[in-house]
N, C-alpha and C positions, 0 to 999 in steps of 0.2 A: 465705560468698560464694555470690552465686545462680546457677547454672548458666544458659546462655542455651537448651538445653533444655526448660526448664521453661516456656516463653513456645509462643502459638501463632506460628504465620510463613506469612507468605503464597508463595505459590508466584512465581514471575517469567517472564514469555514475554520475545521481544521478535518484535515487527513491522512490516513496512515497506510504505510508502504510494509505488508505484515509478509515474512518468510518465515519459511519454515525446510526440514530438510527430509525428501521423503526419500522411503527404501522399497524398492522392486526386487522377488527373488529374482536370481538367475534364470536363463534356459538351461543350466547345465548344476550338478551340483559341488563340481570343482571350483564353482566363480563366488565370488564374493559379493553379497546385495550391490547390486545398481543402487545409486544416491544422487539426488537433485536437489538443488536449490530452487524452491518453486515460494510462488508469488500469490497475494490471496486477489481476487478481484470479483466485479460482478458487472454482469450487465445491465444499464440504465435503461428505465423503462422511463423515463419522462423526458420531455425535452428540455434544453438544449441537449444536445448529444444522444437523444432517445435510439438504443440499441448498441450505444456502442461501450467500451467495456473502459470499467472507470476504478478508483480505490475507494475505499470505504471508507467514509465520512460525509462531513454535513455542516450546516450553518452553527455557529457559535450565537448561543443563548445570551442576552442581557445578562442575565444573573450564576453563571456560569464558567471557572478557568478551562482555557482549552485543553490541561490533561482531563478534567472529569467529562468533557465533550465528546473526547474524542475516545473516552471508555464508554461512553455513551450510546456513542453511535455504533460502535465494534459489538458490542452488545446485541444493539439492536437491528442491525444488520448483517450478520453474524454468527452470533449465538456465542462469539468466543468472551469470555469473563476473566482468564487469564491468561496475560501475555504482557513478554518484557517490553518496554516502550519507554524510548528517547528523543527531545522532540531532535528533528533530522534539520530541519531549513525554514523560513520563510518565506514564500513564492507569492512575486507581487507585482509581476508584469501589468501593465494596463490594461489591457486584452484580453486576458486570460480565462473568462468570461463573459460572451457576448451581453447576458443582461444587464452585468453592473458593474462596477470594480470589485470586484473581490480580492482578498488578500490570505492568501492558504496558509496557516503552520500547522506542516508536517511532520508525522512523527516516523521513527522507522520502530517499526517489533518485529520479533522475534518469538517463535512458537517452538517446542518439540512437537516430534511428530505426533505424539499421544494426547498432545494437546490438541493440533491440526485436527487432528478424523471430527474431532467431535463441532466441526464448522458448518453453518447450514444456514435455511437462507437466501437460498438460490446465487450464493458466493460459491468462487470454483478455484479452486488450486491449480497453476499455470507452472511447466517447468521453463526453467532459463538454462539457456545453453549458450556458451562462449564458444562457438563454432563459426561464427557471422562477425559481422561489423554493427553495430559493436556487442549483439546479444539479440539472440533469440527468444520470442516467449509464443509458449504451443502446449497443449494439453494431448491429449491423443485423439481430438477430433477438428480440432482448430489450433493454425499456426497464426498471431496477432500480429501485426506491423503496427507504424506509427500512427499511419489513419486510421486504425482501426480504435483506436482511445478516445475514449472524452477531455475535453479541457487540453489544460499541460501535462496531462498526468502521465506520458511517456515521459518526457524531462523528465518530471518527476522520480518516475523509477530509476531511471538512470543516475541521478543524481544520489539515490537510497543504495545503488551498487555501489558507487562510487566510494561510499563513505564507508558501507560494512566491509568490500575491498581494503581500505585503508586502515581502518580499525583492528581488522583481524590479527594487524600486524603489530600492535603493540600495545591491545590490549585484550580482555579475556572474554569478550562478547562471545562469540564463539559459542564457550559455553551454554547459553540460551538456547539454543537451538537443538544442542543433544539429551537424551533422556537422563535422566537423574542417576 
């Protein structure tokens, strides 16, 4: 009988692609708040990808499902303690990280904005704009491109619009992201 030892195994993270929907007053008081779909991220201080800006998450524990992992890490990287979360995909290119094989399941959440403020951390709220091909992401001091990510975690996001895109339309997710 073969030992499953004997096999190599790929390591497992999990990470999440966390939006939220903010509101800017107007310049004028005729207009009605400005509204964005904006994106949680932070930027990495260790290497691989040291500096560059990633989603929040991390290694999955021996003893650990990756929903409690990855409320774990949100937590702890973070500060957020509640937010709606479904898991979104499994990313599990060969590549995907230079140190090992890693295999990511991703979740996507959802935040209202009263939820959002209270994030910290040194995580930053990023707006997306569908102005570009095929989406923009910019804060008001920094616009991001694909290089500018660690990992696959562009894909990634992309892949997390892709599906709230789809959802929105036939079912009530939506609601997660507005205030009570």
């Amino acid at each position: 009988m073969d030992s499953i030892f004997e096999y190599d195994h790929p390591f497992v993270t999990t990470d999440a692609v966390v939006f939220t929907v903010s509101t800017h007053e107007p310049d004028s008081y005729r207009k009605l708040p400005l509204t964005n779909l904006s994106l949680l991220l932070y930027q990495r201080k260790e290497s691989p990808f040291s500096d560059k800006w990633c989603l929040p998450g991390g290694f999955l524990n021996i003893d650990e499902i990756p929903e409690d992992n990855i409320r774990r890490k949100l937590t702890d990287k973070t500060n957020i303690t509640q937010c709606y979360m479904e898991q979104l995909y499994t990313f599990c290119e060969i590549d995907r990280d230079p140190r090992a094989r890693v295999i990511s399941i991703t979740y996507l959440g959802l935040m209202n904005e009263s939820q959002a403020s209270q994030v910290s951390g040194g995580s930053e709220w990023f707006n997306i704009r569908f102005d570009g091909s095929p989406f923009t992401i910019a804060n008001e001091e920094i616009s991001l491109s694909e290089a500018d990510f660690g990992f696959d975690h562009y894909s990634i996001i992309r892949t997390a619009l892709e599906r709230l895109q789809a959802k929105i339309t036939y079912s009530d997710i939506i609601f997660h992201l507005l205030p009570k």
